[in-house]
N, C-alpha and C positions, 0 to 999 in steps of 0.2 A: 436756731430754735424752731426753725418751720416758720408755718403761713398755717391759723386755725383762721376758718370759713363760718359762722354761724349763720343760720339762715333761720328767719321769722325774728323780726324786732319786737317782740313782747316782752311780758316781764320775764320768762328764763333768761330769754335771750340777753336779753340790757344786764340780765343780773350773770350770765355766765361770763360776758366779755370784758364787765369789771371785777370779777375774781380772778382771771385770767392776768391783767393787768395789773391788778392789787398785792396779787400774789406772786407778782415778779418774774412774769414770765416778757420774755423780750422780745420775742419774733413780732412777725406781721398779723393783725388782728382785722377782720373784718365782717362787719354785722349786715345782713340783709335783709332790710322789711319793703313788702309788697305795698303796707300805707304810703301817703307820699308825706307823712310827720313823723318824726322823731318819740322812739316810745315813751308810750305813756300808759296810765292806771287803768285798767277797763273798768273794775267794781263802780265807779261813779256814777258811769255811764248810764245808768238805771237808775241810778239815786240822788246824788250832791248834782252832780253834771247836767244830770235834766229838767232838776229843781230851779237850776240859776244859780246856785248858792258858792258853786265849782269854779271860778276862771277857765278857760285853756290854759293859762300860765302854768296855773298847780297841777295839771291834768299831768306833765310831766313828769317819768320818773326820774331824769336828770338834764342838769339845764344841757342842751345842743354842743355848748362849746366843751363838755365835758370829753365828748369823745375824741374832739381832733387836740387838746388838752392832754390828753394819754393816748394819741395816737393810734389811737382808734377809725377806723376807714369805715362809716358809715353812710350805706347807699337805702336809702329809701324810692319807693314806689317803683321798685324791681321786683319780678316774678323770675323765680330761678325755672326754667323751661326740663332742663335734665341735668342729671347726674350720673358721674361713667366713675363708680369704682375701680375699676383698674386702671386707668390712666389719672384718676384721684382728680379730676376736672368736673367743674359743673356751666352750665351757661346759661346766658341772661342773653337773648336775641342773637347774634352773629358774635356775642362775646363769650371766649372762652377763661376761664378762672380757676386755679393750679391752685388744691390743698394740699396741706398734709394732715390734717386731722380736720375734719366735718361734723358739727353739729345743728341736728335737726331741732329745733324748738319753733314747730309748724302751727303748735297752737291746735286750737277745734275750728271747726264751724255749723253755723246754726241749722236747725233742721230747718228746711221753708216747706209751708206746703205746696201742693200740684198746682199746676195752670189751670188745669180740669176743673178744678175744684175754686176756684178765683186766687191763686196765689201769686199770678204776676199783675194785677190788678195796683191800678195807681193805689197810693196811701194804707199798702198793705206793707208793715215794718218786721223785722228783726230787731235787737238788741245787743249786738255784736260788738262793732265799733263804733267809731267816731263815727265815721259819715253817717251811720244810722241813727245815732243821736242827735245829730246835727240837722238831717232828714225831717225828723219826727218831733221835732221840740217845736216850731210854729203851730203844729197842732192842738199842744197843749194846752186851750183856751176857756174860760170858764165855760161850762152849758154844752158844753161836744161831747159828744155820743161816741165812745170806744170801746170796741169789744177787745177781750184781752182772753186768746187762747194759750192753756195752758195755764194749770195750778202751780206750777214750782213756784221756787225762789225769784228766777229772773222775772217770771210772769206776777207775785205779788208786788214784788220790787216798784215794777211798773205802774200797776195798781197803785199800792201806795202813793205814785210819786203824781198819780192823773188826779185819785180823788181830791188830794191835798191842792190840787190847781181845782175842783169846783167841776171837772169833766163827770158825766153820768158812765159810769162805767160799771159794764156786764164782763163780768170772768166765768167762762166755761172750763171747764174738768171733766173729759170724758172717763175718766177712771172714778170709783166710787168718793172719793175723798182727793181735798188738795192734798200735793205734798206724799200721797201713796208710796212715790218709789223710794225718800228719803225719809221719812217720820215715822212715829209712833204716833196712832192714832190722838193719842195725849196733845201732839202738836200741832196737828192738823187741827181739832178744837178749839185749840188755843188760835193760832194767825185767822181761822174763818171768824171767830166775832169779833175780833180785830179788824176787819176788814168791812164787816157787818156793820158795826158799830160807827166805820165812817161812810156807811152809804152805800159800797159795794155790793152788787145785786153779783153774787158768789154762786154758779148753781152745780153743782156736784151730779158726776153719772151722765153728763150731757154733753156729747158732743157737736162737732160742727158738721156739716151737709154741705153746705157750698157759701161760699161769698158771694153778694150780688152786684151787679153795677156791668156797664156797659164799656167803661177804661179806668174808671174811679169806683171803689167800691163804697157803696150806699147802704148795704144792708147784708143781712146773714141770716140763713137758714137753718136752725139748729136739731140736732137729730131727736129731738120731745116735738119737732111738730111748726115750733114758736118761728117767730122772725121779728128781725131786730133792723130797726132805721140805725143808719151809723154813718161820720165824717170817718175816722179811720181804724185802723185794725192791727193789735201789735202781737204775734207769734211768737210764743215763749214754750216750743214743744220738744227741746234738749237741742245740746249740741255733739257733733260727731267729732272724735279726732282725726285732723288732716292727715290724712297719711300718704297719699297720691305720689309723691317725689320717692319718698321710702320705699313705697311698693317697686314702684318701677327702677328702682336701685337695688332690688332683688334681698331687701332688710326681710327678717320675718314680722310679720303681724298678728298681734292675739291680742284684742281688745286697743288698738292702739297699737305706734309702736315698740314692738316687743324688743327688750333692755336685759343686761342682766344685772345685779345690783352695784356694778360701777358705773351705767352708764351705758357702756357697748352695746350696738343694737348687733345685729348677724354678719353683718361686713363690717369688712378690717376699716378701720381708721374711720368711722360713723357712727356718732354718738345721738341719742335723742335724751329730752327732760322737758317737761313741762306738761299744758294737758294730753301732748299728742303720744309721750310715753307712755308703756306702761311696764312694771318692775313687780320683781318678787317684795313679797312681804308675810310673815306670819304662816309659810307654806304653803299660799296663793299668790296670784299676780293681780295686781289691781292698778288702775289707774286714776290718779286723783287728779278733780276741777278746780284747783286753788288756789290762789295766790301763796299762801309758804308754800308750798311743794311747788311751785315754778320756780323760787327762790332757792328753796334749799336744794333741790333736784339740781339746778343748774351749777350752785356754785359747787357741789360737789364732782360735776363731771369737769368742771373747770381744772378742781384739783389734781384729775385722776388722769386730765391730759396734760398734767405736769409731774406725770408721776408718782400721786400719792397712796393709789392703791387701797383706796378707803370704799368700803359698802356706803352706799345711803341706805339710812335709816331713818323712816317717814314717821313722822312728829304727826297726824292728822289733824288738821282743825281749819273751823271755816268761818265766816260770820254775815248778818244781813241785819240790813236798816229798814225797817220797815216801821213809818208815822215816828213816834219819840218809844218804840221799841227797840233794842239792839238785840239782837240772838248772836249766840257764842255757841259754838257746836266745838268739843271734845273728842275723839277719836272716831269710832264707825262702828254704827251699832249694826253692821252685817249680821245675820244670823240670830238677834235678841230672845229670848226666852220671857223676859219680865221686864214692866215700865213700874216704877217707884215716883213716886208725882210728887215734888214739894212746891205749894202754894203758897206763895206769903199775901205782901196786902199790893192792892193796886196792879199794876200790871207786872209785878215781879212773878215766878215762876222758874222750876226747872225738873227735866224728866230725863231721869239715869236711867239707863238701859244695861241691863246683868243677862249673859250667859249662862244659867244655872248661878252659881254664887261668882263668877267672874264679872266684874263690873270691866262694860265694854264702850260706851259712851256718855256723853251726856248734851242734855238742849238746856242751855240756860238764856233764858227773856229779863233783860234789865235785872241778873243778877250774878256780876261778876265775879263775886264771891264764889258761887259756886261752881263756877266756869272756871275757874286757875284751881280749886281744890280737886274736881273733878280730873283734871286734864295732868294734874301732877299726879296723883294717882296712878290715871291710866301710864302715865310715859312709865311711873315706880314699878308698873306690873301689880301693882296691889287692886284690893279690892274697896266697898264700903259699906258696912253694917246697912240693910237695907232698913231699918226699925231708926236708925238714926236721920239718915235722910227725910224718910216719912214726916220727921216732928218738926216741924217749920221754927220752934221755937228751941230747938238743939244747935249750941255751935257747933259747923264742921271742922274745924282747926284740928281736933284732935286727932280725926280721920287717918290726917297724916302721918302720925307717932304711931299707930294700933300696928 
């Protein structure tokens, strides 16, 4: 049956090697993460995990003994150094390692800012992994001053998770509005008085200039002029797909890397999935930051190096905790033409997004309802009366039968 290689222990990975084995495949199996733990959930990391409210226990996606249990060869806090397609070898220091099928689930990594600019500056964070969690959670202490660049998701996350500890926390968005690259302005309105509302000094259009501090950063300079006293600073300004191994194994790259809808990236017998692919869909390639798609991405190239010969077909959706809101996000409102806004009472809300009459996504805030109607929908290829969403007092149920 061979010898499959997976390289990066995240969740594709964890989740290709037990498809792989689940699904009855009997060769040699071996998983390699660059952490020195055994994989685990990253979504926490930003939210339950840096609340307290997470163990490391739970943090796992499977208990350790699982994988030497289904013989499973996992090697943690290895860096795979090259990869020689034609000799189908890859190495870890002066050690040489013989596949026959290779899978890349290299994951992302976070943008940091320049040295130039104060980013190798003591108590300046990312939101990546573990040890950046691990890192940055003593800081978390009532009355401490954090700036938090970057509007996104990871960056409210964090937010969320400092005000909720009693931290004075300034969030800068050098783009006009949080949330620009992924929102309707509908949602971006919605998470800023969310955030407002606990304290969050949110300032939109405002960038950063430099960090200050002499090894330790103490303050920031921001590009309106201002400057900010601060104990620490967490950078939430996107993450890039790892591609580094792949390139230099001569894969192609477009956006990530480049797959075709089994799996296969451009050399024989090397496969990628997860954020560091990216795959045809819909007559474009796109790559998705998610947990299903590191799940379903994985376990279908699992299949396809068992000979199943199946496309992935990408289910989109995402979600984020933010204070006692949950958001539920339905497909990809790429391209939107029109937002439809249905407001009910308290912090319930949600905003479909239609191509001309095609409904193409939806944002739903503490209402699941409309999150599973939405998202069955989109998977049916159907659409939704835009006059019926509008009425906050209209069941959606029927949506589905029209």
């Amino acid at each position: 049956m061979g010898h499959v290689v997976v390289i990066g222990a995240g969740q594709a990975g964890s989740s290709c090697v037990a498809k792989l084995r689940n699904g009855g495949f009997e060769g040699q199996i071996t998983l390699i993460g660059a952490e020195p733990v055994a994989p685990y959930q990253r979504p926490p990391l930003s939210k339950a995990y840096l609340m307290g409210e997470m163990p490391l226990d739970r943090l796992f996606l499977r208990p350790e003994r699982f994988y030497a249990e289904n013989d499973i060869t996992l090697r943690t806090g290895c860096r795979v150094d090259t990869i020689d397609p034609e000799g189908r070898t890859l190495s870890i220091g002066s050690e040489t390692i013989r596949y026959d099928d290779l899978v890349l689930a290299t994951g992302s990594q976070p943008r940091r800012l320049p040295a130039a600019i104060g980013g190798a500056l003591q108590n300046v964070f990312t939101v990546r992994d573990l040890a950046d969690a691990d890192a940055m959670a003593p800081h978390f202490k009532a009355g401490a001053r954090v700036l938090i660049i970057g509007g996104g998701y990871i960056g409210l996350e964090a937010a969320a998770v400092a005000a909720k500890h009693g931290l004075h926390v300034t969030l800068v968005e050098m783009a006009d509005r949080i949330l620009q690259r992924v929102a309707a302005p509908q949602t971006s309105d919605y998470f800023r008085a969310l955030h407002e509302g606990h304290g969050v000094d949110v300032r939109e259009g405002v960038g950063l200039t430099r960090l200050l501090g002499d090894t330790a950063v103490t303050g920031a300079e921001l590009s309106d002029g201002t400057t900010l006293s601060l104990d620490f600073a967490i950078v939430g300004v996107g993450i890039t797909p790892a591609t580094d191994l792949a390139d230099a194994a001569g894969a192609a790259l477009d956006n990530g890397i480049a797959t075709d809808a089994q799996g296969r990236t451009s050399v024989a017998h090397i496969w990628a999935a997860g954020d560091c692919a990216s795959f045809p869909y819909k007559g474009e390639r796109i790559r998705l930051e998610s947990v299903p798609n590191a799940i379903d991405q994985a376990e279908v190239v699992a299949e396809n190096i068992m000979g199943a010969g199946k496309d992935y077909v990408a289910k989109p959706w995402f979600w984020s905790d933010q204070y006692d809101v949950k958001l539920q996000i339905a497909g990809l409102n790429s391209g939107y033409t029109d937002v439809v806004s249905r407001v009910g009472s308290g912090q319930t809300a949600s905003f479909w997004y239609y191509k001309d009459d095609a409904l193409l996504a939806v944002d739903a805030m503490n209402d699941p309802r409309a999150y599973m109607i939405g998202k069955r929908l989109i998977e049916a290829g159907k659409t939704a009366d835009p006059a019926v969403v509008a009425d906050v007092g209209a069941d959606l149920k029927p949506l589905l039968q029209a």
